[in-house]
C-alpha positions in Angstrom: 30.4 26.4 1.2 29.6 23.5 3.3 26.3 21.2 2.5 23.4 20.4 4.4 22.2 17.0 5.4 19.2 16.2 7.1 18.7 13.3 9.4 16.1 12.5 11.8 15.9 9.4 14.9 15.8 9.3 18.4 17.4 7.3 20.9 16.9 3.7 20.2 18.4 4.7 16.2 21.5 6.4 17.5 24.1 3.8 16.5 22.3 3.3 13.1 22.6 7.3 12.6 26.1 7.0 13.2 26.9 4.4 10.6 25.2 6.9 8.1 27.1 9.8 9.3 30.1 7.1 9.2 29.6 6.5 5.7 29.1 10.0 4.2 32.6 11.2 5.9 34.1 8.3 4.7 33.8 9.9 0.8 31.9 13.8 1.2 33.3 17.1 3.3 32.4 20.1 3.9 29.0 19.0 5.2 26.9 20.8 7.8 25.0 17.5 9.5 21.3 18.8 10.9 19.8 15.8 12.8 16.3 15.7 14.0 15.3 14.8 17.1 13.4 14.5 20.5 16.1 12.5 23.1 19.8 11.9 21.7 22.1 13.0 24.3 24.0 15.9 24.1 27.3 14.0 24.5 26.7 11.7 21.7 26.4 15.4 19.4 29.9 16.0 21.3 31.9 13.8 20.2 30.5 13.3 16.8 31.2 17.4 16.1 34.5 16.5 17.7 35.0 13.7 15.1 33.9 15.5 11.9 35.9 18.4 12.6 38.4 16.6 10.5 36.8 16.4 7.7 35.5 20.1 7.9 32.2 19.1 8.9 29.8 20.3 11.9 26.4 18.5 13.4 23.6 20.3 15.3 21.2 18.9 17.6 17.4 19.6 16.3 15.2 19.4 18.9 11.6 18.5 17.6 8.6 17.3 20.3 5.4 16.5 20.4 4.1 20.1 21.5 4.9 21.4 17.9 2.5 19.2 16.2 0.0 18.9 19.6 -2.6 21.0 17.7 -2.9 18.4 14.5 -5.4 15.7 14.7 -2.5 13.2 13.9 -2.9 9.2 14.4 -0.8 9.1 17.1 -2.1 5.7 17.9 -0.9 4.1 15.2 2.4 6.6 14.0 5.1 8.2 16.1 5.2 11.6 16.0 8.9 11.3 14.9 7.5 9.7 11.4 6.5 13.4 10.5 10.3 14.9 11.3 10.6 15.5 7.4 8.0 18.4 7.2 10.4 20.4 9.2 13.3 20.4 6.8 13.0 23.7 5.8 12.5 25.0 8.7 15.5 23.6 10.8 18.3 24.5 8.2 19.4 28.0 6.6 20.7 26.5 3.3 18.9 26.7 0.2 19.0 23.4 -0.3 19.2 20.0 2.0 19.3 17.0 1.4 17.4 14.8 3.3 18.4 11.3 4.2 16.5 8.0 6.5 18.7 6.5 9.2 18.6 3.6 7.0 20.7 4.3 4.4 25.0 4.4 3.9 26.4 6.4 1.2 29.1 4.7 -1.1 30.1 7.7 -3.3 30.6 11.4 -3.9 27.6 13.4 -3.3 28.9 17.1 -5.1 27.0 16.3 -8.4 23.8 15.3 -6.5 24.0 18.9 -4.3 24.4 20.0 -8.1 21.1 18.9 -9.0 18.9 22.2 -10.8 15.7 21.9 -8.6 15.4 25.5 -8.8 12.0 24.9 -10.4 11.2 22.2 -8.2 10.3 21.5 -5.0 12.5 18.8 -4.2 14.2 16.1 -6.5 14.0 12.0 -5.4 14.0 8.9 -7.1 10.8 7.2 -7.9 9.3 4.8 -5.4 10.1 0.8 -6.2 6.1 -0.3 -6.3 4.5 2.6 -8.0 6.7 4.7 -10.6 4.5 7.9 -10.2 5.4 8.5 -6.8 8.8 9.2 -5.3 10.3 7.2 -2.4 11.0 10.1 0.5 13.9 7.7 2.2 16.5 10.1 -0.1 15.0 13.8 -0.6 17.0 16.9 -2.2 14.6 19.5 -0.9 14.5 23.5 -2.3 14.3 25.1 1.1 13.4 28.1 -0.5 10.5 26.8 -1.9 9.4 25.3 1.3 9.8 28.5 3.0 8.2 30.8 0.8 5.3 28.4 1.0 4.8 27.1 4.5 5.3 23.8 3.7 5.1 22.3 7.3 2.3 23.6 7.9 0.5 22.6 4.7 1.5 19.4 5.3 0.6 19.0 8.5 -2.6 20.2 7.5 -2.6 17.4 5.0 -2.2 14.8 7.2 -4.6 16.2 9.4 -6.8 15.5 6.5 -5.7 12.1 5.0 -3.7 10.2 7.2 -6.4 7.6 7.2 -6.3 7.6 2.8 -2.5 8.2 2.6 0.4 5.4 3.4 2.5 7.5 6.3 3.8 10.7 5.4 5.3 9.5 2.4 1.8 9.3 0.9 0.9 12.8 2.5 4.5 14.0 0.9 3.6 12.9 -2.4 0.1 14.0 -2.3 1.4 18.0 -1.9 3.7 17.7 -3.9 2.3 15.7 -6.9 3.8 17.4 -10.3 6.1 19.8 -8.4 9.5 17.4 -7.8 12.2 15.8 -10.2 13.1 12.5 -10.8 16.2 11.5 -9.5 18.9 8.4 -11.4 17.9 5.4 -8.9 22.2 5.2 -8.2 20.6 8.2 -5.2 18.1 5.7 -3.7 18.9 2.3 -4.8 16.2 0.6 -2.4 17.5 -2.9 -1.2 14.5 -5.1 -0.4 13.1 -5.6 -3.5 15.0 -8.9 -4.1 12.5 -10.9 -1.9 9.6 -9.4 -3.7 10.9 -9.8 -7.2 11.4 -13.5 -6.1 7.8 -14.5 -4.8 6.5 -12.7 -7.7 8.9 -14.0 -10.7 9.4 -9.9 -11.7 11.1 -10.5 -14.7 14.0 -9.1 -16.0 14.6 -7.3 -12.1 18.1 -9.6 -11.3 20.1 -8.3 -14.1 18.7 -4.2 -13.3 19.7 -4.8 -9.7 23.0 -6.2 -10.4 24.0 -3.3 -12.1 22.0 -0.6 -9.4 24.5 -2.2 -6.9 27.6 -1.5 -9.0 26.9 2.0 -9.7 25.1 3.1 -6.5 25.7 6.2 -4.8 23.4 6.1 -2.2 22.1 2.4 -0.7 18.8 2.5 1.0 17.4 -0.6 2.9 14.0 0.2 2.5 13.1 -3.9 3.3 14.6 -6.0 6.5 16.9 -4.3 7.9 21.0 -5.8 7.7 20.9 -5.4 11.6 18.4 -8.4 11.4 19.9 -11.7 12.3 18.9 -12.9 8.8 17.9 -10.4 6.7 18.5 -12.2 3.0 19.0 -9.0 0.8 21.7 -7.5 -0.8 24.3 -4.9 0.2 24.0 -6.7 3.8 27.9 -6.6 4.2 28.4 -2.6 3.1 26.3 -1.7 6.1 28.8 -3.9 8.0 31.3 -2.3 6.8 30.5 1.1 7.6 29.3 -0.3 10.8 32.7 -1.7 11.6 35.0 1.2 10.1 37.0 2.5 12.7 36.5 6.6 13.0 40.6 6.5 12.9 40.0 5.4 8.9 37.8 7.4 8.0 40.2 10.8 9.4 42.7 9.9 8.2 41.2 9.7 4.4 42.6 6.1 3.8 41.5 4.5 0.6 38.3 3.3 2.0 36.3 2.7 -0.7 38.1 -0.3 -2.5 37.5 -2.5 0.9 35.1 -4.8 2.2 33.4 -6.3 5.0 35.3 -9.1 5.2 38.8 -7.0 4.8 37.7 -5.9 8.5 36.9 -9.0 10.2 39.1 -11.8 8.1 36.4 -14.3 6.7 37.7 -17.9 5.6 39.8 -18.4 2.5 37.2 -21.2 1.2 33.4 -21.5 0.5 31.3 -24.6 0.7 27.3 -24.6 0.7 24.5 -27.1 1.5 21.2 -26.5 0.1 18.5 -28.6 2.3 14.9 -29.2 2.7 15.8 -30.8 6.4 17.9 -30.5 9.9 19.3 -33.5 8.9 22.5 -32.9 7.5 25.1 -35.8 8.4 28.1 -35.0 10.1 27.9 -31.4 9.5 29.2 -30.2 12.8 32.1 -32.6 12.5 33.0 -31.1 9.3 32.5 -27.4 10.3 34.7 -27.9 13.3 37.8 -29.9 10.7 37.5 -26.8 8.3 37.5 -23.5 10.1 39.3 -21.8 6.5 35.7 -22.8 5.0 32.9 -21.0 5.0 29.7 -23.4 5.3 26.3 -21.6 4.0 23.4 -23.5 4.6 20.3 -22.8 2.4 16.6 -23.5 2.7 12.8 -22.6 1.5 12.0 -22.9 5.1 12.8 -21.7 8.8 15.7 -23.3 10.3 14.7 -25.5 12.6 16.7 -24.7 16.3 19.4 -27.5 15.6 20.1 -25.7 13.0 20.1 -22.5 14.1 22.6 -23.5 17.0 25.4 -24.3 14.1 25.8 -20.2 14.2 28.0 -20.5 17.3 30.8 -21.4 14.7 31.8 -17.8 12.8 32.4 -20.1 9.8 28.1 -21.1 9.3 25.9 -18.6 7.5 22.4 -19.5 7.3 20.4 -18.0 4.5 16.1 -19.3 5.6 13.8 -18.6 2.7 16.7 -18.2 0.0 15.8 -16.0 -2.7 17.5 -16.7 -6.1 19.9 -13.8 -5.6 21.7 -15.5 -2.5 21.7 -18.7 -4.4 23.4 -17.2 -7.1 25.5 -15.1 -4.5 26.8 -18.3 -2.8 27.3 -20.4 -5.8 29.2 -17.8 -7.4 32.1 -18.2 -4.4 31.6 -22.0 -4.1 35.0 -24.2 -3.9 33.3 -27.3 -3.3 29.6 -28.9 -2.7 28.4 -31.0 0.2 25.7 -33.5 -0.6 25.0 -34.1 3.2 21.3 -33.3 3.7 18.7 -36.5 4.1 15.4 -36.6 2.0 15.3 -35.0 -1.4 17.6 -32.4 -3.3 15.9 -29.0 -3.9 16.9 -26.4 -6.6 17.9 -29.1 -8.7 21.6 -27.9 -7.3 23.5 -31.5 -8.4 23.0 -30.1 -11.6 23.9 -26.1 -11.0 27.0 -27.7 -8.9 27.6 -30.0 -11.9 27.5 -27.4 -14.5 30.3 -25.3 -12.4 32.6 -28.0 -11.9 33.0 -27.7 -8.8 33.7 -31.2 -6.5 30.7 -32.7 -4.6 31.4 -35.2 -1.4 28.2 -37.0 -0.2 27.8 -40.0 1.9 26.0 -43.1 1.1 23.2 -42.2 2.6 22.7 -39.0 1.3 23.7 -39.3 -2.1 21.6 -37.4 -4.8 24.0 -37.6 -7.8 25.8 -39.9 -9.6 28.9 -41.2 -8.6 31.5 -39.9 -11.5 33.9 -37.4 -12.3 34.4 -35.0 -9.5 31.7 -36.4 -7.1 32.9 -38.3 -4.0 31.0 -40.3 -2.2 31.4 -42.4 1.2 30.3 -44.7 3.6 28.7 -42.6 6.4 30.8 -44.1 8.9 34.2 -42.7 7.2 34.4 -38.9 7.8 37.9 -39.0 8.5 38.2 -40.5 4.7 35.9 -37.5 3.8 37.7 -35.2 5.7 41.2 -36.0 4.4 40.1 -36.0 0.7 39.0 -32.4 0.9 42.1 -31.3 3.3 43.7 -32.6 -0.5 42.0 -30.9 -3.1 41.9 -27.6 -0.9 45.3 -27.8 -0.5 45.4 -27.8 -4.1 43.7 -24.4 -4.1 46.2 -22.8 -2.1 
């Protein structure tokens, strides 16, 4: 019996819907896709149906406008009618269950024991929102159709909102306000909510690096409920497995290859070596000579701040990644691959890395007018005029690696 999954976007989300869609064939069959909307083209629908067939899966085209909820005083100034797709679950699919998933999210694992879920007694199951543990997040909802049915849910909730949009936060808010003591709590490996890095950071939330670590082992289902990876710079995790899915050829996916022991970088070929910079300033001496000697490096470049546009221009090489207003996990993410340091950036160091670098072992080449450490053991430093002398000793010691 094939399983329903609910997705909603319109035109401007179609090639994020896909990468969802992408992702779920990738592990899951037999899945009947319902997606929600007002303007996807009909061809797009084509060729996906044409696509999933192979995995014994089907899409329909759920037309949903404006004149259905015309009669709701809604705040359509403010919200897109589209935001409020998720009352009509029930109503657009014939299952007795759906699960409902945002266009944000990729799906790493087998969803059979989630479907499995008892929610007979419930009105739907989710996983409980990041910032307040009483409430569920509605990005990832396994919803009892029946329930919904029997009960007019749609229309009790757009009553609701008619009511309390201006008390409650979207329909999420209206969601849980109808449903408060009715749903089941989900494990967070069905919504693990990427984002939460950068808040845990500015506020010191302690103990959150070590849970999130493990969430990103085990998840099942990755939500980026923060910036989204499309971003040029979006600093949270999980980045790459969006990438992935975004770059997996349908070819891959049909033919059931052992997709989920690769990467990101498996598909585009990333360099062989890592090197990082952590900076306060634009000044960073040499560096475009040195990105340009060492294309098998990768050079990440770290600050507190915004880049400034000198910076910024150093993306033109595939072999920069910038990382503006680092958070401790892409610190720790970087230093984790590091080969070798550069102590190239003018003024001071920040995040006392000499010492992090030091306590790795890892080689650090500076210049004399950039120095911050001491000059011993595996630190290298040189006159500022003799990059080629700079250059050469690390074509040595990589080759060393190899």
């Amino acid at each position: 019996m094939k399983r329903a999954i609910v997705l909603a976007g319109d035109n401007g989300y179609m090639e994020k819907l896909e990468v969802t869609i992408k992702s779920i064939a990738a592990t899951n069959s037999q899945i009947i896709f319902y997606v929600i909307n007002d303007n996807l083209p009909q061809e797009w629908f084509w060729l996906m149906g044409r696509r999933l067939e192979s995995v014994q899966s089907q899409i329909r085209n759920i037309k949903i406008s404006s004149d259905q909820i015309k009669g709701y005083s809604l705040p359509m100034d403010h919200l897109s009618y589209a935001t409020f797709y998720r009352y009509f679950i029930a109503d657009v699919v014939t299952e007795d269950r759906a699960l409902y998933l945002d266009s944000d999210i990729v799906v790493t694992g087998d969803l059979t024991p989630l479907f499995e879920e008892d929610i007979e007694n419930h009105a739907l199951a989710a996983v409980t929102d990041g910032i307040d543990a009483s409430k569920f997040n509605a990005g990832v909802l396994l919803v009892n159709t029946v329930l919904w049915r029997e009960e007019k849910a749609s229309h009790q909730l757009l009553e609701l909102t008619n009511r309390y949009h201006q008390e409650e936060f979207g329909d999420q808010g209206i969601l849980n306000r109808h449903f408060k003591g009715r749903w089941k709590k989900l494990p967070e490996v069905y919504n693990v909510m990427v984002g939460m890095d950068t808040f845990a950071h500015t506020f010191n939330v302690p103990g959150w690096y070590d849970k999130a670590d493990q969430l990103e082992k085990d998840a099942v289902i990755i939500h980026y409920a923060g910036e989204k990876p499309w971003y040029q710079w979006n600093l949270n995790r999980c980045r790459d497995i969006w990438w992935f899915y975004y770059g997996l050829e349908w070819s891959e996916i049909l033919l059931r290859k052992d997709i989920t022991k690769r990467h990101f970088k498996d598909l585009v070929g990333r360099p062989k070596f890592q090197t990082a910079v952590f900076t306060n300033s634009a000044a960073m001496e040499h560096i475009e000579t040195l990105v340009e000697a060492f294309p098998n490096v990768q050079f990440n470049i770290l600050a507190h701040t915004n880049f400034a546009p000198s910076v910024i221009a150093l993306e033109a090489y595939s072999n920069v990644s910038l990382y503006p207003r680092f958070t401790r996990y892409n610190a720790q993410a970087v230093l984790d691959k590091l080969d070798f340091y550069l102590d190239i950036n003018y003024h001071e160091e920040i995040y006392d890395i000499i010492q992090k670098v030091t306590v790795l072992k890892k080689p650090i080449f500076s210049f004399d007018v950039t120095n911050h450490c001491e000059i011993e053991g595996d630190s290298y430093c040189f006159h500022v005029e003799d990059i080629d002398d700079m250059i050469a000793v690390i074509q040595e010691y990589l080759a060393q690696l190899s």
